[in-house]
N, C-alpha and C positions, 0 to 999 in steps of 0.2 A: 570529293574523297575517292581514292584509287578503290579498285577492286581487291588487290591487295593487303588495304587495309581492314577493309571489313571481314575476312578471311582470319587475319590476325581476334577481331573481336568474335568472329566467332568463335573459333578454337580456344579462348580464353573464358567465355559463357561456357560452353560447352564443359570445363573442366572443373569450373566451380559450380555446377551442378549434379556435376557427376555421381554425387554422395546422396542426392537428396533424393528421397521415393516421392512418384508422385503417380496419380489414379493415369491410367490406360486411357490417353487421348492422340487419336489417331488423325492424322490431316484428311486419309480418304473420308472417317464422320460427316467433314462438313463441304466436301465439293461434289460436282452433280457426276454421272453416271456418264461412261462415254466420251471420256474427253480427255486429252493427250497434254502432259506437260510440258513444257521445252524444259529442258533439267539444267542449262546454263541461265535460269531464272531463279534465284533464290526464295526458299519458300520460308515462312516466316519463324519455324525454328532454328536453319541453319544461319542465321542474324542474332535471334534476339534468345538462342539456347533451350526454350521451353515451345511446347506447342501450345499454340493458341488456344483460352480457358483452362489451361493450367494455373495462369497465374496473370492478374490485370495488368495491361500494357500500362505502363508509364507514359507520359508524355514524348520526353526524352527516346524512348525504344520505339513507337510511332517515327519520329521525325529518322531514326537511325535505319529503321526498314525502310522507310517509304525512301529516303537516298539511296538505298543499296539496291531496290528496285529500279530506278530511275534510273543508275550507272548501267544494269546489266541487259537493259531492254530499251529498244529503240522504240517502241509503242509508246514508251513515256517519258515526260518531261515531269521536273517539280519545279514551283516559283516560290518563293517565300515573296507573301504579299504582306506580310506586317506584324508586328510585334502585340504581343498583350503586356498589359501593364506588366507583369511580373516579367518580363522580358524575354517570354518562350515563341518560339518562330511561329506562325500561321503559314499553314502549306498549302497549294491547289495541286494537284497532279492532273494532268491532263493526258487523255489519256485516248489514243488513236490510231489509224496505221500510220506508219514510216511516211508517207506519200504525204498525207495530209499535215502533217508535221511541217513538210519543208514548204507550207501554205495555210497555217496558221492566222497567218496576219487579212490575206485574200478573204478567206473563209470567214470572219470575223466581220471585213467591211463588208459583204455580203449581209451578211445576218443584219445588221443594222438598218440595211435600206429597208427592213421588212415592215418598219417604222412609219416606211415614209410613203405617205399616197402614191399610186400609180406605178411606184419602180419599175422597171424590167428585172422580174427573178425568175429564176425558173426552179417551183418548189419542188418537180421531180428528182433534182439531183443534187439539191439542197441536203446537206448532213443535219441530222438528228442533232439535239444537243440535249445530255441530261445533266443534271449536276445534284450531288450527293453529298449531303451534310451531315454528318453523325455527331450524336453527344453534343447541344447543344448545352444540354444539360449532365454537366461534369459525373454525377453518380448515375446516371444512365449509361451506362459502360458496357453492354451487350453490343453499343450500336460500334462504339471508336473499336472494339475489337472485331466487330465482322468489317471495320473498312479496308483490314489488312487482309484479311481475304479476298475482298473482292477487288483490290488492290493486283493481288497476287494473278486472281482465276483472269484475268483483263489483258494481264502482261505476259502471261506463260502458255494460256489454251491454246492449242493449236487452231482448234476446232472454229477460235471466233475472228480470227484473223482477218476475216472475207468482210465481218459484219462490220470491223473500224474502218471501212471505205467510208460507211456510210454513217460515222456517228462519229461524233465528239462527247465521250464524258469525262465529268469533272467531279473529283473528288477533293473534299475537305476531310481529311480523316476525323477530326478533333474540331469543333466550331468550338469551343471551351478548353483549351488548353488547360488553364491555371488552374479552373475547376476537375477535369481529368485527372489531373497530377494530384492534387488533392486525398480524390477519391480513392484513385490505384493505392496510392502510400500509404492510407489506412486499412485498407482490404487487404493488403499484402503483408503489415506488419501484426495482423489480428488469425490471420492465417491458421489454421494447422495442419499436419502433415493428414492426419485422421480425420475424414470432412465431418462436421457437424453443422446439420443444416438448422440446430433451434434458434428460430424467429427472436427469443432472446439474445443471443449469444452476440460479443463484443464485435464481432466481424461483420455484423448483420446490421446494425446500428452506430453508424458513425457522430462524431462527436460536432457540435454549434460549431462553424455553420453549414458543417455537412457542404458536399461535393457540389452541389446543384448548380450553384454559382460561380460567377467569377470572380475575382479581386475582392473586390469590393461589395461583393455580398448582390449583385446586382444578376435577375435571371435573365439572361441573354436572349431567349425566347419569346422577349415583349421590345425588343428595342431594334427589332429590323427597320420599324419607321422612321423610330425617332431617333436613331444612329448616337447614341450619346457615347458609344464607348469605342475604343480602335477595333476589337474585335466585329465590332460589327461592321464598322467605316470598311474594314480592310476586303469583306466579303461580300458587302452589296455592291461596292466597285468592282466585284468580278462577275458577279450576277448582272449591270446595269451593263459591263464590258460583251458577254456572252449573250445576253437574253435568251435561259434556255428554254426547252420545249418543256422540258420537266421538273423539278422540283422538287428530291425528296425528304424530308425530314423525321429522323432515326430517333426514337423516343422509348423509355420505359413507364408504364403503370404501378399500381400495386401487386405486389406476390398473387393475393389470390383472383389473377384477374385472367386470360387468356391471351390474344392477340389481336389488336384492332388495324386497321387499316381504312384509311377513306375510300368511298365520300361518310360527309360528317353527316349530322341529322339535316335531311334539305329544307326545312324550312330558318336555318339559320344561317343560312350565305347570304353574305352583305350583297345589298340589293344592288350594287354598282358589279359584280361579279356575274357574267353572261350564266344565261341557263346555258349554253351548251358547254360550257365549263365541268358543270356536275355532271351532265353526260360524258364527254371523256374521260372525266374521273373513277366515272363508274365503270365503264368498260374495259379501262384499264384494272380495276378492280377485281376482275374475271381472272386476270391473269394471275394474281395475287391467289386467290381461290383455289387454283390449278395448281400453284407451286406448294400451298401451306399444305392442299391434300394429300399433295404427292408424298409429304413425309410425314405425315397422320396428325399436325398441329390442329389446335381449336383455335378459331376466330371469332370474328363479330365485325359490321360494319353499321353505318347510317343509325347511330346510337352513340347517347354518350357528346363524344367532340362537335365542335361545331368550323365554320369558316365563318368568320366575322369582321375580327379585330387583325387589320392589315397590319399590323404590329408583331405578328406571327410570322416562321419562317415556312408554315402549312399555305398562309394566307397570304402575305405581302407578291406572290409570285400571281395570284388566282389574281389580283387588278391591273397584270403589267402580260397578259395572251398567255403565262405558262402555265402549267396544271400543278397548283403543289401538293402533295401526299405527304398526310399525316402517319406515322407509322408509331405506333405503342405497343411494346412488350411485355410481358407481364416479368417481375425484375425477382434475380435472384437476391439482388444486393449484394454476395458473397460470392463464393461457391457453389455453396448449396445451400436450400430453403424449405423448409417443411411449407406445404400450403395445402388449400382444398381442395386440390387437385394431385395432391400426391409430391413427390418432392422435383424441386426442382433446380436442376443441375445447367451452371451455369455456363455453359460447351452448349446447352441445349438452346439457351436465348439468343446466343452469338447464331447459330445455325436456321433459327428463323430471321434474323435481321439479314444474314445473307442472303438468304430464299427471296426475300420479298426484296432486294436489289438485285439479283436476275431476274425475279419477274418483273421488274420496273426496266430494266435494260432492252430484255426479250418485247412487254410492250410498245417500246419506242421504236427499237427495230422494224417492228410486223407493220407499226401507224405513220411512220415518217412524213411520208406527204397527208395524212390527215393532220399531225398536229403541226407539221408547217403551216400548211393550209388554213388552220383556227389559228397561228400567230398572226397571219398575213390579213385575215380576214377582222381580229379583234384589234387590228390598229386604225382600219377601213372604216371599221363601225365604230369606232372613237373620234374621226375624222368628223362623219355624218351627225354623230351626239354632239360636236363640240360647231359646229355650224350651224345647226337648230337652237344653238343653246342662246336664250335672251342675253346671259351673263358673256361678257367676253374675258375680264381678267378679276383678277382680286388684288385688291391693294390693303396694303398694313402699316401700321406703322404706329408709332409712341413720342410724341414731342419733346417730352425731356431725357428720353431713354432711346440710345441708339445701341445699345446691350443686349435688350431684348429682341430689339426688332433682326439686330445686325444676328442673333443665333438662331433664329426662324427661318432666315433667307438662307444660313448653312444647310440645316436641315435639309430644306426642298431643294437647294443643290445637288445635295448628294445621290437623289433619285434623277438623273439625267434630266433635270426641267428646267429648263431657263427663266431665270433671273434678273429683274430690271430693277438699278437701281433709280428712285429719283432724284432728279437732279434739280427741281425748281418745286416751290413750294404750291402745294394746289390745293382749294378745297371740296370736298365732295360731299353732297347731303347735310353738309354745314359742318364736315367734320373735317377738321383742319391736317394734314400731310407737309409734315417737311422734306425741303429735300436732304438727302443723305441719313436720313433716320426714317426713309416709309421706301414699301420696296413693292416692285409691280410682276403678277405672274400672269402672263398672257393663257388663257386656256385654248387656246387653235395652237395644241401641241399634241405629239403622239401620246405624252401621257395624259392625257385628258383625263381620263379615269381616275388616275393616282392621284390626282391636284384635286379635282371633286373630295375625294375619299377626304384628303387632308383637312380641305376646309368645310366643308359641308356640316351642317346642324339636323340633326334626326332624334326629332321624338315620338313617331311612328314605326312599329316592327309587326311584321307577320309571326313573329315567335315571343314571349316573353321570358323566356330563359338566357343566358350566355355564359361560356364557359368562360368568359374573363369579362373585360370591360364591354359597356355598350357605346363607349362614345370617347372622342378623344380630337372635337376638335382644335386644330392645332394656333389659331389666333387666341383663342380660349386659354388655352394651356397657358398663354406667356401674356394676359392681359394686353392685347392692343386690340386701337382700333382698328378696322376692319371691313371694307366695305367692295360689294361687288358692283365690276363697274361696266361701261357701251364701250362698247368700241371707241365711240366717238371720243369719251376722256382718254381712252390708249391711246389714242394715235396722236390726240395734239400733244400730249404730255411728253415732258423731254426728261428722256430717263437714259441708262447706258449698263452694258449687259455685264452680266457678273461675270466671273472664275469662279473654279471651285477652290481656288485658294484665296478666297475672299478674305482678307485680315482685319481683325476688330478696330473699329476706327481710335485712334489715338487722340487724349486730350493735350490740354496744354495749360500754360498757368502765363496769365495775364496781370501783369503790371515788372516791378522793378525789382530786383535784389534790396532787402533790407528793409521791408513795408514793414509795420507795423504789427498786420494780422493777415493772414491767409484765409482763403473758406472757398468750400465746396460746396452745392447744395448733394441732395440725398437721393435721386429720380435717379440718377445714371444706377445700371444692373450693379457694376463692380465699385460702387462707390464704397462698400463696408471692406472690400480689400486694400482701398486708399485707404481710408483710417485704420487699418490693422498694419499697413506698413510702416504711418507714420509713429502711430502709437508705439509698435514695436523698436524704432528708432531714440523713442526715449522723448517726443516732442510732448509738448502738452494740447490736447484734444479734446476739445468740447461739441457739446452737440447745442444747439439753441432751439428752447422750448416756445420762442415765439419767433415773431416776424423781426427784419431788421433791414434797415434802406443803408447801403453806404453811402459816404458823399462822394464818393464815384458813380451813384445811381444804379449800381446791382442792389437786389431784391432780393432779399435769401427768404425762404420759408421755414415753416419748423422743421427741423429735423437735420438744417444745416450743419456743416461743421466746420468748425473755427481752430486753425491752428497757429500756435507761437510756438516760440524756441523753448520756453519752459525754463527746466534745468539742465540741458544740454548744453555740452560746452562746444559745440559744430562752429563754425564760422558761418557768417551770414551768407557768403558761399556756400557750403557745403548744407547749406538747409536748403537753398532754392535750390540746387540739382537732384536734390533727395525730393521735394515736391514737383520739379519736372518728372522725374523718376514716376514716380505715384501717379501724375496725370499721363503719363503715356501709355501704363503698362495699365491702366483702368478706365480711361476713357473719361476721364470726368475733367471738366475746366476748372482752374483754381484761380481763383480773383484774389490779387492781392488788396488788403484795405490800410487805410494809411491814416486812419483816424478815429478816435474809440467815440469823437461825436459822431452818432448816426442816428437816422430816424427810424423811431420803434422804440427799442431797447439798444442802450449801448453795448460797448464790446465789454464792458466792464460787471454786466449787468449780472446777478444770481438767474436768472434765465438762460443761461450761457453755461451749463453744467458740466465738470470737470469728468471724461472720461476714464474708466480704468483700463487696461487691457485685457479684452477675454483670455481666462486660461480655464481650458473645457476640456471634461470629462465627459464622453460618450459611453451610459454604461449597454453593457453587453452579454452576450449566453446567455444559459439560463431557459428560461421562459421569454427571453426577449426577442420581435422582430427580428431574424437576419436581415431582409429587405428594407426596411425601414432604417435600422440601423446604419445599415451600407449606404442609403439615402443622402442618410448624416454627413458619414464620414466621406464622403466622395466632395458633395457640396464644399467643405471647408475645404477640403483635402487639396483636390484636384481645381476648385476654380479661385480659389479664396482665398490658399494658401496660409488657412490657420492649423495652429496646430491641434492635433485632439489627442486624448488620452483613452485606450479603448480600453477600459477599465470594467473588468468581469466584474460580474453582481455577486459574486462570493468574496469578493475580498474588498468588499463595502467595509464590513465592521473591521475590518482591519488596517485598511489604508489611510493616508494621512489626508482627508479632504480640504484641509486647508489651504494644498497646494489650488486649488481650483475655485475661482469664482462664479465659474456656470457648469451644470450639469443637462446631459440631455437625456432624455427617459424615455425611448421612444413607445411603440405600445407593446404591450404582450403582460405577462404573469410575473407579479415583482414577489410571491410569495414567499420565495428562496431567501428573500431578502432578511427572514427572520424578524424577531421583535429587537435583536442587538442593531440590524443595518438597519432598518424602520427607524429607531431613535436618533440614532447616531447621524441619519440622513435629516432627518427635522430639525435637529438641534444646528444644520449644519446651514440650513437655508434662515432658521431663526437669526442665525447671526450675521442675515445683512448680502447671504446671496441668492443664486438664483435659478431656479429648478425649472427647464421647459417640458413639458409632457405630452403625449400622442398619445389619443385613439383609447385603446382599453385601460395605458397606465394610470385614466384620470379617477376611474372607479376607485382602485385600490387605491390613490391618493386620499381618499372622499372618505375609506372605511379607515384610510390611517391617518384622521384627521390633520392632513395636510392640503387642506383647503376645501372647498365645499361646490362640489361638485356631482351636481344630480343629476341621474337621467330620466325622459320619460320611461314606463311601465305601463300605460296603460293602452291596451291593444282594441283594436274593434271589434267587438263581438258578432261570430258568424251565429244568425239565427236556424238558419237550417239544419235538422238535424240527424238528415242522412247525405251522404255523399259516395261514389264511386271509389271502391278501392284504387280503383287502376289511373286515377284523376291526383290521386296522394302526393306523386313526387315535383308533379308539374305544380302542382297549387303551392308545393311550399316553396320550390323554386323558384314562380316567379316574385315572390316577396322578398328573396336577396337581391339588394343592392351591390354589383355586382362593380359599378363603375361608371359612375355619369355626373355630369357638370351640373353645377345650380348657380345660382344668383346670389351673390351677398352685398351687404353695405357695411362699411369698412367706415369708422371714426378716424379721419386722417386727419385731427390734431391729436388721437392718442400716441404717445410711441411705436406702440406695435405697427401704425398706420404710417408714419414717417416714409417719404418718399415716393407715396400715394398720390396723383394730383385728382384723380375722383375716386368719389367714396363707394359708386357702383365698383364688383368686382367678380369674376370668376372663381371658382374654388371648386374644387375634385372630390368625391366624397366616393367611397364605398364601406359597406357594413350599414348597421342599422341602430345608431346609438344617436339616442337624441338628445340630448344637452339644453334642460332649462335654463335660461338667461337667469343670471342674478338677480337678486332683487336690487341692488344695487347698479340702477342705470351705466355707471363709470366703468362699472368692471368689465362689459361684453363690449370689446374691440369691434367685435366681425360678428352680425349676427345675419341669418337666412332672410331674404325677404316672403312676403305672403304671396309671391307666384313662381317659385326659387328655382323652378325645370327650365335649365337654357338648353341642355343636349343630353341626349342618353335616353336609357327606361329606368322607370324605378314605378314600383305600387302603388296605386292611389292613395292605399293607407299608409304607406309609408309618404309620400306626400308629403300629407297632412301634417303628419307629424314633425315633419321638416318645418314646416313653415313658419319662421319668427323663432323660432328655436337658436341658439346660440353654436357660434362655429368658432368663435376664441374666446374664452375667460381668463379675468387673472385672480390672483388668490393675494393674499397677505398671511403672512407667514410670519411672526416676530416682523424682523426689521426687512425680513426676506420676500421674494416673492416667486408663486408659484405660475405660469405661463400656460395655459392647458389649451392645445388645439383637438379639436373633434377630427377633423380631417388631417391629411397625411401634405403637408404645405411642398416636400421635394420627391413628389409620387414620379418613381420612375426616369429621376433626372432632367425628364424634359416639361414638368409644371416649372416651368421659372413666372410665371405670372405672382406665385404666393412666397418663392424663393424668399424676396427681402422682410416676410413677416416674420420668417424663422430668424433671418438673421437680426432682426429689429428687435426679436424676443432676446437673445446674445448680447447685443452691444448695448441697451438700453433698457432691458426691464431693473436692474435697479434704480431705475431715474422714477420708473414709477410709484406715483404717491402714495402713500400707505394708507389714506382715506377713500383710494379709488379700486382695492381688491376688495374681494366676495370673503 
């Protein structure tokens, strides 16, 4: 876009503001002392009409500055590296002298050999690299508004001209777009001209699901690992591209809180994180100190946050040589905010998140060759860790499921690690690897660290607290096997190296046009989206509750599914392209069968039960999970392509439920729901459908006698009966179950188990809700085993209480049935291990018997 033009949109802002009074917000406020503008640099109200904290930047006005910046200054470039779902650009600005620009690419494969044993570099004249990520979380908007500032001070100072010899930084103004835009659009339309800061007021409290998130309700700030969303694909590809020195991550707290900055509390960095890590954190933290004093802020450090969970954008950078800094602001939300600190004025938050990005700049300048030096040396000492290491690789894989395996091997793609597929079937420890469905990660690689972090099991810590999860390993998460292996099997084994545009393998459908009966079995990941196409097609679709031999000699198990023409009037053509269709786009093989004699059960058989189409209701607001909810609706949405109805909890007694044969309820407070939606919802599952439940919605199920669902209460009693005050917050801390793996055993002739080939099974728990098993043996699908700790921390008395405790019940309901998971089966996108229980609960809980719910 011409310079020109933005000239025109300025003078056009400019005029339809002209009318409006708004509080005395001056640009000199927020830039430092001493320092010379080039004035043919646009500063960000002659663009966007208002000065910055006057009014929250939009997404849109972001993207419209930061191009108008980039036209008028040769310091900087913008890329559009990728789209978010809602379709809003993702921007990197790069940001340098003139000189280094026209060596870009040079500078780049430099940094990389820093990787690699032995290079010749030379870290004296090596540039710095920082990279700057604001608002990962949408209503944290202090931070996407000081990115235009530091934006601005980068591209216009005269003063730092000398300092872009020696540095590369890189801005993401917005890691959350859709969440951004969100946030601004409610804060701006809540507005008034007269600030009022009360903590109550409409502008202060935004509306479910609130700004935090992206899209789909999903916090961005746990998925740097486990890359499930393009927002994040789009920014660890520039981080894995850059590998910078620093790392920093722009955040707000509560109103009455002040200003944090790492390091976090050191006894909770993940043990794969070098100590000399938290010493240059800390040091760098000096600098931080000196800036917030310079303009009389309160702080706090080494309290509070921790570095643990490499799922973090603080954290994910601390295992790969960079330093990431956690940065929390205390949030106005609005404008302004009454707090205990006096009011606070949201021009004020935006000017401490700048501070603490020159002091993060200014450290990197002063340290160059030190934190060259610790990148160079922490790839050195991953070299040495990964050549002492007994383990040489890890291998994975799932026999009947190349779904799960094949978005595992994504994942660790996307962190620059190489990738081996197998290509010949091997067995190892007795556990069986096919090829094309088991995949090999050599560990004698520079991320060595990273690939540990991934697969590693830990159920020993130096801390018993965590500010998020304690565990998340990644073979865990998608149920495969999993085993580490010598050299000696790497190297005979014949395998062949991935891309990162690895494409899900494609099935196929074996026999003739015009067979009799078609069938899938249920192991492959996207086998519930093969039967929602075909269903959706109009075919008739059964699932078969036992075993069945064709006299072609395929072997289907429960949970199979059988499809015929039904009452579609298709041509025998245009059914088998519609089943090629289905097996390519899901992966699953379809055997044609040619004869309803088979051994087992025939194809004729009541065994063989006629499916419906899911049509589902996700209800939502309220008291309900955003995250969980978002869960929901992403899984169907995005990989499943069912459709869902996001169906607010207030307009329960009013809506026509009979459009809907499944509802999801995920957890949180169905109170809202009223005694009208309460009945109206019973009477609606009474007649024959089907209710799945999460986490707290099974209590209030339990008091609305919609199935019978209890939990333990009874606690272990502390006999001592004085304690340390100052001992209070840790003791009750470490009793939350914050996030760790247990053990279950899964009924895989129940439905709910369908597509299961063993009954051993992983499952993700956090919170502290224990779920008596039925007394009715039939109705606990999934119940904990008596030694259930596979990965993570969790209390011994919590433990206990886990043990044999039930992790799925089903209910009866009239003719309906209630589905009730204790744990959260699509935590975070990347549990696909439990994925097909949720959707087993969907396409199959009214198959269940009505003599086998609680």
């Amino acid at each position: 876009m011409s310079k020109t033009i933005y000239i025109g949109c300025i003078s056009i802002a400019l005029f339809l503001v002209s009318t409006i009074s708004y509080s005395q917000i001056d640009l000199s406020y927020y830039l430092p002392d001493n320092h010379l503008y080039k004035p043919e640099i646009p500063t960000p109200k002659e663009v966007l009409g208002f000065e910055l904290g006057e009014w929250h930047v939009s997404h849109d006005q972001v993207v419209m500055y930061m191009k108008a910046l980039a036209a008028a200054s040769d310091r900087v470039t913008i890329e559009e590296i990728g789209r978010t779902y809602e379709m809003r650009p993702q921007l990197t600005l790069t940001i340098t002298s003139p000189s280094n620009h026209s060596k870009l690419g040079t500078i780049k494969s430099e940094r990389k050999k820093i990787r690699q044993p032995n290079s010749n570099l030379n870290i004296k004249t090596m540039p710095v690299v920082v990279y700057a990520g604001y608002s990962v979380h949408g209503n944290e908007s202090s931070a996407v508004n000081a990115s235009l500032l530091a934006a601005y001070h980068f591209a216009a100072s005269v003063e730092v001209a000398s300092d872009l010899d020696d540095m590369i930084i890189l801005i993401d103004p917005a890691l959350n777009p859709d969440g951004v835009n969100r946030f601004a659009s409610w804060v701006n339309s809540n507005k008034s001209q007269t600030p009022n800061g009360d903590p109550a007021g409409r502008e202060l409290n935004e509306p479910w699901p609130r700004g935090r998130s992206n899209h789909y309700w999903f916090d961005l700030n746990r998925d740097w690992l486990p890359v499930q969303h393009p927002e994040s694909r789009n920014r660890v590809a520039v981080i894995q591209d850059w590998l910078p020195n620093i790392q920093l991550d722009f955040h707000e707290m509560g109103a009455n809180s002040t200003y944090f900055f790492q390091p976090g509390v050191p006894s909770r960095n993940h043990p794969l994180t070098p100590k000399r890590n938290f010493e240059l954190t800390e040091k760098i933290s000096r600098y931080h100190a000196h800036s917030l004093d310079s303009i009389g802020s309160l702080y706090y450090s080494q309290e509070d946050f921790d570095d643990f969970n490499y799922g973090k954008g603080s954290t994910y950078p601390d295992v790969q040589g960079s330093i990431g800094i956690l940065f929390e602001q205390a949030s106005s939300r609005g404008h302004l905010q009454e707090t205990i600190y006096g009011p606070l004025k949201f021009e004020f938050t935006i000017k401490n998140q700048f501070n603490t990005t020159l002091s993060s700049i200014k450290a990197a300048k002063e340290m160059r060759e030190e934190l060259n030096t610790y990148l160079r040396d922490f790839y050195a000492e991953a070299k040495s860790e990964s050549d002492m290491d007994t383990n040489k690789a890890y291998i994975f894989g799932a026999q009947n499921d190349a779904g799960r395996s094949h978005h595992l091997a994504d994942i660790v793609l996307q962190h620059d690690i190489d990738v081996y597929s197998l290509m010949e079937d091997i067995t190892v420890n007795g556990v069986k690897f096919e090829k094309e469905k088991s995949y090999i990660v050599p560990l004698n690689q520079p991320q060595y660290r990273l690939i540990k972090g991934i697969f590693e099991t830990r159920t020993d810590f130096q801390d018993s607290l965590f500010y998020d999860i304690s565990a998340w390993t990644m073979p865990m998460a998608f149920n495969l096997e999993y085993v580490a292996l010598s050299s000696r099997i790497l190297n005979l084994a014949s395998v062949e190296l991935l891309t990162k545009t690895n494409p899900l393998p494609e099935g196929s459908v074996m026999g003739e046009v015009a067979a009799k009966t078609y069938a899938f079995e249920w192991e492959e990941y996207y086998a519930p989206k093969a039967a929602y196409q075909l269903l959706d097609k109009g075919y008739l679709v059964r699932v078969g509750h036992a075993e069945l031999e064709s006299a072609e000699g395929h072997k289907f198990k429960r949970g199979s599914i059988y499809i015929d023409k039904g009452q579609s009037k298709k041509s025998d053509q245009e059914f088998f392209k519609d089943l090629q269709h289905a097996a390519k786009t899901t992966g699953v093989t379809i055997h044609a069968i040619n004869s309803s004699k088979t051994k087992g059960v025939n194809l004729g058989s009541p065994s063989l039960e006629v499916l419906t189409k899911p049509k589902v209701a996700l209800l939502v607001n309220g008291g309900i999970s955003s995250s969980e909810a978002g869960e929901a609706w992403h899984l169907l949405d995005q990989r499943f392509g069912i459709p869902v109805t996001l169906l607010d909890i207030d307009r329960v007694s009013t809506a026509d439920l009979s459009r809907y044969n499944t509802i999801l309820a995920p957890s949180g407070n169905y109170n809202s729901l009223g005694k009208e939606g309460t009945e109206k919802l019973r009477n609606w599952i009474s007649s024959g459908n089907t209710l799945v439940a999460q986490g707290s919605a099974l209590s209030w199920l339990d008091q609305s006698n919609m199935g019978n669902f209890k939990f333990k209460t009874e606690a272990m009693k502390d006999t001592v009966t004085q304690k340390a005050y100052s001992d209070y917050s840790k003791a009750i801390g470490a009793k939350v179950t914050g996030g760790a793996i247990f053990n279950a055993i899964l009924d895989i002739t129940h439905p709910i188990g369908y597509g299961y080939d063993n009954p051993k099974i992983y499952t993700f728990r956090s919170g502290n809700q224990f779920l008596i098993a039925s007394d009715n043996p039939y109705a606990n699908p999934m119940i904990y085993t008596s030694a259930p700790l596979a990965s993570g921390y969790v209390h011994p008395s919590n433990l206990e209480q886990i043990k044999n405790s039930a992790s799925i019940s089903v209910a009866s309901v009239g003719r309906g049935r209630v589905i009730g998971f204790v744990d959260n089966p699509n935590f975070r996108a990347f549990w696909f291990g439990t994925n097909k229980l949720y959707l087993n609960a969907i396409f199959f809980g009214s198959t269940i018997k009505s003599g086998t719910g609680n």
